[in-house]
C-alpha positions as CSV (number, residue, x, y, z in Angstrom):
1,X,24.6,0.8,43.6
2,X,20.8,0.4,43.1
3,X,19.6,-3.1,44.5
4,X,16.1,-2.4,43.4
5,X,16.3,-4.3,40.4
6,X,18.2,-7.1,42.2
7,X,15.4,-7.3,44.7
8,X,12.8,-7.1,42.0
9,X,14.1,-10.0,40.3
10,X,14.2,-11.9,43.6
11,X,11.0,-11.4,44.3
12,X,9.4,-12.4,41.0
13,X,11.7,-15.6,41.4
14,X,10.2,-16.8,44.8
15,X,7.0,-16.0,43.4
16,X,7.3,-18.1,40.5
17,X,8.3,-21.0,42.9
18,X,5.7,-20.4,45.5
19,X,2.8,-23.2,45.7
20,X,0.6,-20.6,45.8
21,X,1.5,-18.0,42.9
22,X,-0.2,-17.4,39.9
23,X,-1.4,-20.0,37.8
24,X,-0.9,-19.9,33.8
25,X,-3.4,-17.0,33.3
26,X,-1.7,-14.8,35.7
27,X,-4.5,-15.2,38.6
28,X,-3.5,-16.2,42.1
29,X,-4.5,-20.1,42.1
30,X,-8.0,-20.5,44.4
31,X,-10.4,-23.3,44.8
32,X,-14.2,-21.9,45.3
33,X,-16.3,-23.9,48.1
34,X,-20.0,-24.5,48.6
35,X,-22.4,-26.3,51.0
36,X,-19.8,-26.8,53.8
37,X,-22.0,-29.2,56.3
38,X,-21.1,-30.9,59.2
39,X,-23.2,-34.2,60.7
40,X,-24.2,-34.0,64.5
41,X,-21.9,-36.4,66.0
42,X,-23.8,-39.1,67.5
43,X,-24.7,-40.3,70.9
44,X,-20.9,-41.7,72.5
45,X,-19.1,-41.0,69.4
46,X,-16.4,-38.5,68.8
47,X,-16.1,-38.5,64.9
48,X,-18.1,-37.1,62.2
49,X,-18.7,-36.3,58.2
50,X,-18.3,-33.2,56.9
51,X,-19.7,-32.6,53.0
52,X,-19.1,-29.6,50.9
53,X,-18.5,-28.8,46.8
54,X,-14.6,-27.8,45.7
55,X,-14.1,-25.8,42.4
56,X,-10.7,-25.4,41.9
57,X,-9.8,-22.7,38.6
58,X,-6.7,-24.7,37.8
59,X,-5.9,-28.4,38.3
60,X,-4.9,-29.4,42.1
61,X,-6.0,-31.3,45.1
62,X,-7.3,-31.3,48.2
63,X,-4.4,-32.9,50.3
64,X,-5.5,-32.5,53.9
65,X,-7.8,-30.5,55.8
66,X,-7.5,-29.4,59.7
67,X,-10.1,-28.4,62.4
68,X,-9.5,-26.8,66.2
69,X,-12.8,-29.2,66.8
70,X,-11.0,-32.2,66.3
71,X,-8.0,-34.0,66.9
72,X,-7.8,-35.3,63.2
73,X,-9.5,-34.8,59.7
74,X,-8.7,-36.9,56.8
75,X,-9.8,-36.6,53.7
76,X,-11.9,-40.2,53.4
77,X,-13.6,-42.1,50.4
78,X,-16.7,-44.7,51.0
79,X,-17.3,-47.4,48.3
80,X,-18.9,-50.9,47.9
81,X,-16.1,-53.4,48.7
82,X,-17.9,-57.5,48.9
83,X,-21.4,-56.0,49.7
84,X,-20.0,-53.8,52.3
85,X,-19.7,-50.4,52.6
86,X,-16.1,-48.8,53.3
87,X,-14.3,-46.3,54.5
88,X,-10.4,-45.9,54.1
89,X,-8.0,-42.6,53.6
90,X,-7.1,-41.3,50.6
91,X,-3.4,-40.4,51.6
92,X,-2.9,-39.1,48.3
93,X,-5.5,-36.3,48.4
94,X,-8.8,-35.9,46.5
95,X,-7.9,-34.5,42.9
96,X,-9.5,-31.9,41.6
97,X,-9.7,-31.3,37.9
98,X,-10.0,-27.5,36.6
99,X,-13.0,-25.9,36.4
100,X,-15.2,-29.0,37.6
101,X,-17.3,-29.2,40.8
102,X,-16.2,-31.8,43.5
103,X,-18.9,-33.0,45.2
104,X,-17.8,-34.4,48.6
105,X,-21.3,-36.5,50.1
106,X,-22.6,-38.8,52.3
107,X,-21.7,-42.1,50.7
108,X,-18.8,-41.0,48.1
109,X,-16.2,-38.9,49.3
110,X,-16.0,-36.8,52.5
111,X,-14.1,-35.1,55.1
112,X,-13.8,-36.7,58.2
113,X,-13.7,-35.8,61.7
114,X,-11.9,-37.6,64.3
115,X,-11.5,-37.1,68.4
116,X,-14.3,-34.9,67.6
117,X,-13.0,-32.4,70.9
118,X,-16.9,-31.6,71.8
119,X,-20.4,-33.0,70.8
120,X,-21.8,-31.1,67.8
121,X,-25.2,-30.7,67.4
122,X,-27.6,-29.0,64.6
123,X,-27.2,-25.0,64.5
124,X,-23.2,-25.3,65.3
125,X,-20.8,-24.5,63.1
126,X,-17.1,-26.1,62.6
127,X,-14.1,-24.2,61.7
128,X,-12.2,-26.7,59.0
129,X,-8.8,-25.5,57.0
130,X,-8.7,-26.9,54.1
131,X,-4.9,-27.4,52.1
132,X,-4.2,-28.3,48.2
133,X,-1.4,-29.0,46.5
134,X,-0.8,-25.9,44.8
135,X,-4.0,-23.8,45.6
136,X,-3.6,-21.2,48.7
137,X,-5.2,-22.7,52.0
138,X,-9.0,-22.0,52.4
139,X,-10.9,-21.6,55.7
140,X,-14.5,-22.6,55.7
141,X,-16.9,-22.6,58.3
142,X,-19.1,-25.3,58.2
143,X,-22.8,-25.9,59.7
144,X,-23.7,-28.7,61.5
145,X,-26.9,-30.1,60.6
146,X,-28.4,-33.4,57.8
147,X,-26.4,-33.2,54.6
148,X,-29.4,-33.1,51.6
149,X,-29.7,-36.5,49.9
150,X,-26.8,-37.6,48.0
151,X,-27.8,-37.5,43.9
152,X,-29.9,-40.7,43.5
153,X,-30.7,-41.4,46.9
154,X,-34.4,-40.9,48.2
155,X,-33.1,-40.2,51.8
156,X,-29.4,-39.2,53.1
157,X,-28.9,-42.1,56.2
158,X,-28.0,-40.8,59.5
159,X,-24.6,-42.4,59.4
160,X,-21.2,-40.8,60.5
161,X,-20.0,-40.3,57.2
């Protein structure tokens, strides 16, 4: 009995399920990133913004990211809430339509770096995992240094995120 074709079908099955299989065109599912850039962390502190650019091919999101620097990364947004500025989670992930360039930067969304394990300071670089929802997990490795100014602004502040 020949169990190659068993095995054959098998195979193409589990691919078919798999997060990270092809996507309608036949190509394996990526996301492209640029501009990966880490903040120093500052004087006392132990968490950080990281900034970079996502292009996925197909539709996904960015649902968490990891770093051996840190304890925890989340994937954060800032906005204008009363005046203020703020910072939560966004437990859901970042979406990231097809074909369009995510811009994660100081002020809008970002990744960010908690229990930061040692300071980082300009000329470093930071090892982050980033995973999606359907997209294959990417490793970046990010500078540390000042993130250019965020479209609009005259001068990128020197805060954590």
């Amino acid at each position: 009995m020949n169990r190659a074709p068993i095995l054959a079908a098998a195979l193409l099955a589990l691919t078919a399920c798999s997060p990270s299989g092809p996507d309608a065109s036949g190509e394996p599912a990526t996301v492209q990133v640029a501009g990966a850039i880490c903040r120093p962390t500052p004087v006392g502190r132990q968490m950080t913004g990281c900034y970079l650019t996502l292009t996925s091919a197909s539709a996904d999101r960015l649902v968490s990211a990891s770093s051996p620097d840190a304890s925890l990364v989340q994937v954060h947004e800032s906005r204008i809430e009363s005046g203020m500025m703020m910072m939560r989670e966004l437990r859901d992930g970042l979406p990231l339509p097809a074909g369009e360039a995510v811009a994660l930067q100081p002020g809008g969304n970002h990744l960010m770096l908690l229990g930061v394990k040692e300071p980082l300071v300009a000329g470093d670089t930071v090892a982050l995992t980033l995973t999606f929802a359907t997209s294959a997990p990417v490793e970046v490795t990010a500078t540390v240094g000042q993130p250019a100014p965020r479209d609009g602004d005259a001068a990128a502040a020197p805060a954590a995120n």
